[in-house]
N, C-alpha and C positions, 0 to 999 in steps of 0.2 A: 397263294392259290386263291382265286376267285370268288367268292360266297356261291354264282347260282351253279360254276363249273365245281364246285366240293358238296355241291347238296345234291346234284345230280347224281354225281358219282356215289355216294352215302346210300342215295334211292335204291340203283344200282346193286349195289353191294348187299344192302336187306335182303331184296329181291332172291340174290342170288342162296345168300345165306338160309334166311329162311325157309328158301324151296329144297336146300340140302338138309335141312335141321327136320323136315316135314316129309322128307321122299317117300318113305312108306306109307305114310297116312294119304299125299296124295296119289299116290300108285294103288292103292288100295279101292280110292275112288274113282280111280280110271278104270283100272281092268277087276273090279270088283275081285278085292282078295288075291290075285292071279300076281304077283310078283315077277314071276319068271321072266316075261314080256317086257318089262322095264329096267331089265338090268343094268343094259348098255344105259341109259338116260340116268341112273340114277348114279352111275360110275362114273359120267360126265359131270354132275351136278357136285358130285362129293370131290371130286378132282379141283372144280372152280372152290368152293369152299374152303379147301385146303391151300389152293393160292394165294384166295384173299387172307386166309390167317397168318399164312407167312409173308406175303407183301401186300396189307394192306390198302398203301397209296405209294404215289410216286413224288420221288423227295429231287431235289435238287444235290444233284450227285458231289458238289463240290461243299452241302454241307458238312458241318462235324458228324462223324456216325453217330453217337449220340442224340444229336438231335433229331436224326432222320428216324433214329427208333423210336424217339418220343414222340413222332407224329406220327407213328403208323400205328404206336398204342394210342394216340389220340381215336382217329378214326376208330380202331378195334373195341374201344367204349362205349363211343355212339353207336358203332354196328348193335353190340351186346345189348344197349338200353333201348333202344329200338326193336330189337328182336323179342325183349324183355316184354314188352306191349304187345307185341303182335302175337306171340306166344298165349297172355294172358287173354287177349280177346280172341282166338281161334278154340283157347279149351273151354271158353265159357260157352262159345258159339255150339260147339260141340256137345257139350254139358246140355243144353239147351237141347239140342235137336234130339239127341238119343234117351232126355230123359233121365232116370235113376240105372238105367242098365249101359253099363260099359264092362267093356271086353276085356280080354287081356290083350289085346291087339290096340286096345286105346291107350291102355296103362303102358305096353308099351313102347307104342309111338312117343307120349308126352315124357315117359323118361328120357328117352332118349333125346327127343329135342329141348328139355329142359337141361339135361346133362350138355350141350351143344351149348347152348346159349349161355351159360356161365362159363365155360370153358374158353368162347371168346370172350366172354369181359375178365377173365383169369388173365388170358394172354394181353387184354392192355395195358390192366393194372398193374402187371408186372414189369411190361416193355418202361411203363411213365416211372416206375417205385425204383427197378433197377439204375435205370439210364440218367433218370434227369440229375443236372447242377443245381437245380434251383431249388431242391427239396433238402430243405435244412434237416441237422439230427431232431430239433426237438418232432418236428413234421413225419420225420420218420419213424421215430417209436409210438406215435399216437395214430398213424394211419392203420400200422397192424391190430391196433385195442378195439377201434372204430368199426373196423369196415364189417364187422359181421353182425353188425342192429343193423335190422330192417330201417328202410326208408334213410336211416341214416349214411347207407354206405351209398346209396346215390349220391346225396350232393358232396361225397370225398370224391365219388368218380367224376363227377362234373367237377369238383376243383381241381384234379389229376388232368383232365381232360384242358382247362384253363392253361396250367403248367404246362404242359405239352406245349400246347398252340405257342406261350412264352417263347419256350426255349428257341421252336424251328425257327418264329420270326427274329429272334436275336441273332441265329444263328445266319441266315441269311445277313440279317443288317450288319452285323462285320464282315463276312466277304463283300458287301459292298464298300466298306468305310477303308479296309486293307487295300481291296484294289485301287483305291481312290489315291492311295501314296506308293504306287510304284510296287516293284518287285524285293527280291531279297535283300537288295544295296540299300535301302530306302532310309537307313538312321546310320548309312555308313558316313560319320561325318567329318571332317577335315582334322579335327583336334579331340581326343576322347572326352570320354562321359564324365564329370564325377558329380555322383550323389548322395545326396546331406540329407541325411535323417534328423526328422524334431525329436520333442523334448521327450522323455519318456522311455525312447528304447533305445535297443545297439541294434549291430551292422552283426545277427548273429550269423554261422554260416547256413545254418539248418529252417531256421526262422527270418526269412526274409522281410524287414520290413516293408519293401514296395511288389512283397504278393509276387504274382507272374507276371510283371512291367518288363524286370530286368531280361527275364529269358529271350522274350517277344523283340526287345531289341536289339538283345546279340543274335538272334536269329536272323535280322534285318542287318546288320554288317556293324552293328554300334561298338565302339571298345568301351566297355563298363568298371568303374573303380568304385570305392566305399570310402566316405569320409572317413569311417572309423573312430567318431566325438563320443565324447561320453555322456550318456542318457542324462543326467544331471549336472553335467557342468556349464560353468560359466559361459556367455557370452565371450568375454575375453580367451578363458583357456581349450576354450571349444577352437576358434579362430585356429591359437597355434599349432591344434591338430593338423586343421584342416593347410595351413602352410606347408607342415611336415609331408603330410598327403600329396598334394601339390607338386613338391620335389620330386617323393618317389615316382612318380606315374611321369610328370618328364624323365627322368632317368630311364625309366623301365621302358618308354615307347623311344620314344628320342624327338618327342613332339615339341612345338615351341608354346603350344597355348593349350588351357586345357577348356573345356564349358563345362562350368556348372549347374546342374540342377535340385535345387533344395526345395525341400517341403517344409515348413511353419518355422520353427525356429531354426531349421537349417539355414532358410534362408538371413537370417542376423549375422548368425556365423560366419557365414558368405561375407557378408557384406562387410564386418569390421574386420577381415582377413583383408579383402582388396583395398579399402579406403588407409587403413591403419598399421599395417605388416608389410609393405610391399611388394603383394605380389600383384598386383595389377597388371603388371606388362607381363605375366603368365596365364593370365586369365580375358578368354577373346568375348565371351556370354556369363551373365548368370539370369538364371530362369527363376523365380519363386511360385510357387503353389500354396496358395494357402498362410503365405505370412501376415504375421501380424504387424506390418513395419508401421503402424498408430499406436499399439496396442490392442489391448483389447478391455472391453467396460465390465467384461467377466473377472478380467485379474481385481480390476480399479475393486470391485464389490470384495473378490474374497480378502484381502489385504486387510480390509477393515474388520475380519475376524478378531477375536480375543485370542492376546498375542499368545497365552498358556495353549489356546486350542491349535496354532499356528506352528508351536514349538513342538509339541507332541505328534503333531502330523510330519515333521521336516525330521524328526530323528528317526523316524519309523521308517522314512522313502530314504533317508539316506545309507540307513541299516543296510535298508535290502539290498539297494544298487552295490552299494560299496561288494557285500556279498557278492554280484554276478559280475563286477569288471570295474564298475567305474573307482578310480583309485581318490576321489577329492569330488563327493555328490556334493550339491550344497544346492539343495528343494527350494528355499526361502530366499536367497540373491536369484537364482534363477524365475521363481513366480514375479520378484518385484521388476524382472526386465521386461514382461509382458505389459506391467500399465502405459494409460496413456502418457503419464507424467515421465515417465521414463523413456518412453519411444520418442518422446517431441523430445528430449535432450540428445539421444542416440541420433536422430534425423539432424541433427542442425551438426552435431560432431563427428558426422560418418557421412560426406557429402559423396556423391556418384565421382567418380573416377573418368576422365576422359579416355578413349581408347577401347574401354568395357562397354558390352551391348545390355543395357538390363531390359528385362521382359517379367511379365509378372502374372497369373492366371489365379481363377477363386471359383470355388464350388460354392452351391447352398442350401439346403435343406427345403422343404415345401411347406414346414409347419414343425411345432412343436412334438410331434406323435409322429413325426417321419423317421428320427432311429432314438427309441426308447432311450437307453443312455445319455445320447445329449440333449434330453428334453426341458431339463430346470437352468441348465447354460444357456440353450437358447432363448428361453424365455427371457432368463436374467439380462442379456445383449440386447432381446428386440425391445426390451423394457427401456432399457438405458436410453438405447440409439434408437430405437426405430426401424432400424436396418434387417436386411436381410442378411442373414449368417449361416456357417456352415455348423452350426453346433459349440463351434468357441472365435471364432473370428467372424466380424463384420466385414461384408464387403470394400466400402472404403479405405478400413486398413489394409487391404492383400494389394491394396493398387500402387506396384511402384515403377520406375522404367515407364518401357509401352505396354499399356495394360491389354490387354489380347481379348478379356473376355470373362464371362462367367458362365461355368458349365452347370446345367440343367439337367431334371430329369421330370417328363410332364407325370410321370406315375406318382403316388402318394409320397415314397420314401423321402425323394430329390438325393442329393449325392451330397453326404458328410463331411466331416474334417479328415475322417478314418477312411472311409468310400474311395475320396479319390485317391488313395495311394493304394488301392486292394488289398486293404487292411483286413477285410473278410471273405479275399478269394470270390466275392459272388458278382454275378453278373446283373445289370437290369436293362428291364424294357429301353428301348431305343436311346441308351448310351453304355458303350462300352468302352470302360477306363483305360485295360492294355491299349486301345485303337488310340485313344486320346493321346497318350505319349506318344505314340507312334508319327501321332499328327503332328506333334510339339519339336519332338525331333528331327523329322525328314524338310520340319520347317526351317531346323539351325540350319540343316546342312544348305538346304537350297538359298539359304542366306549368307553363304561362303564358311561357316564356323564348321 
């Protein structure tokens, strides 16, 4: 929406609100005291008042509902904090002209339009506290403790108000970015999906590691499969999963090729499967996101830990894994396939396969303080390299195949090693991840895969 075409309307809307919140006091000064005379007008005005709290503004119908109600509590804020002023300088005006003697006719005019005017900023605060995506739990339990200090619960309403505006314009910028690739068919693509989880987690069924990716493009026509590797295993026996995987999913569809798409060290996986195991001529794409096929100058540093503190950290992760699935965790072969001494050997004995399309994509962070968690990794990588990273990988190592790009975010955050797979379900300002795959995908297909 416009800036002078939402300020007018805003104008508007006081205007209207206001002279509802005031009907008596100004009926009072029209027909001095005489009520009766202004019924009809003042049943008109309370009518309009009661619109604008229920519709607010007017949303873009093909947004998410969600959004649209978080921009109608947007507006209902500003209505509220604007009435909030006009309020305060009408009763001191008042105050002023009458003196120490007021009525009960004043008392209660001003309760009434003070009860009015919190009662819209009740209704936005709750449309933005209900509705939004973007209000985290911690955000949620400290907005209730806050918002009843004076002065201080303005500027919660003015950040509620911020979020709002967020949401609707994200929400807009994906129906623009979805329409951009087509209709429902749009990741319907020649040969199915399969996707490789990095180091660290499984393919749980409840705990999706790639967030709401997956759904978004079975809903776009995609057939979707799970590596199924184990969170700490090896490069090599990760591979033979992914072989196994491979079979079932031709079996099961009766396809001749499958494309893969791996995140960080899915993608190694990938790759010593096709170059090393023979399935290459089963495999028409692999996509990486986020690999480290250099390394990475984060492994090269922790490596040079004290082997005692190395070995105590590797029985603990392999404890727990072994505990949720994986049958053979092994934390310490797997950190030492992340350096670079190890990737420049990997690279020279795992060459690209003729016949396979590789493509390769990398996120980055905007700074150290973009996501708290990987702040001392990043540091330690831009220290190393210089580079720009997403929190544990340097851009130049995610580049392998045809490298497509580096995904951005101009807001503080920038988009993680974690981010780009929706590793925290959240959205940000003018990039959205689901869309991204959607883009990545609708790309194989229209590339014959």
């Amino acid at each position: 929406m416009k800036p002078f075409k939402e300020l007018i309307g805003a104008a508007a809307g006081v205007f209207v609100l206001f002279a509802g919140s005031r009907a008596f006091a100004l009926t009072d000064m029209a027909f001095h005291g005489n009520i009766l005379p202004a019924i009809p007008a003042i049943a008109v005005i309370m009518a309009f008042c009661l619109y604008i709290s229920i519709r607010p503004v007017r949303c873009d119908k093909e947004a998410a509902l969600s959004a649209r109600i978080c921009f109608g509590g947007r507006r209902l804020i500003l209505y509220g904090l604007l009435l909030m002023a006009s309020q305060l300088a009408w009763t001191t005006g008042m105050f002023l002209n009458s003196g120490a003697e007021i009525g009960w006719f004043q008392v209660a005019d001003g309760v009434f339009a003070w009860a009015f005017t919190w009662a819209v900023l009740a209704n936005g605060v709750l449309r933005v506290f209900l509705m939004s995506k973007r209000l985290r739990v911690v955000r949620r339990l400290l907005i209730p403790l806050f918002i009843w200090i004076p002065i201080v619960n303005i500027f919660i309403m003015i950040y509620l108000c911020n979020v709002a505006r967020d949401e609707y314009d994200h929400a807009l910028y994906k129906l623009s970015i979805h329409s951009a690739y087509g209709g429902g068919d749009a990741c319907r693509t020649r040969y199915p999906l399969l996707m490789l989880h990095g180091v660290g987690f499984r393919d749980f069924k409840f705990l999706n590691y790639w967030g709401r990716i997956p759904k978004t493009l079975m809903r776009r026509g995609a057939t979707i499969y799970y590596g199924n590797q184990e969170a700490w295993g090896t490069v090599e026996s990760n591979a033979a999963d992914v072989v196994k995987r491979i079979d079932e999913m031709l079996a099961e569809t009766g396809a001749e090729k499958v494309n893969i798409l791996a995140h960080s060290k899915g993608g190694l996986d990938a790759r010593y499967a096709v170059s090393r195991l023979g399935v290459a001529d089963k495999v028409a794409s692999l996509t990486t996101v986020s690999t480290p096929h250099r390394g990475t100058p984060l492994a090269d540093v922790l490596i040079r830990m004290p082997g005692w503190i190395q070995n105590l950290i590797a029985r603990f992760v392999d404890w727990y894994f072994r505990a949720i699935g994986d049958t053979n965790p092994q934390f310490l072969a797997v950190g030492k396939s992340f350096t670079t001494g190890y990737a420049a050997r990997f690279n020279d004995e795992m060459p690209d396969v003729s016949g396979v399309y590789y493509q390769s994509y990398m996120s980055v962070m905007r700074g150290a303080f973009s996501f708290a968690p990987l702040s001392l990794p990043y540091l330690i990588i831009k220290r190393a390299s210089g580079e720009e990273n997403d929190g544990l990988v340097p851009v130049s190592s995610s580049k392998w195949g045809e490298f497509k790009g580096v995904f951005r975010n101009r807001r503080r955050r920038g988009i993680s090693h974690g981010d780009i797979i929706d590793l925290t379900r959240r959205d940000f300002s003018r990039f959205d991840v689901v869309s991204t795959y959607v883009g990545i995908v609708s790309n194989l297909k229209k590339q014959g895969f």
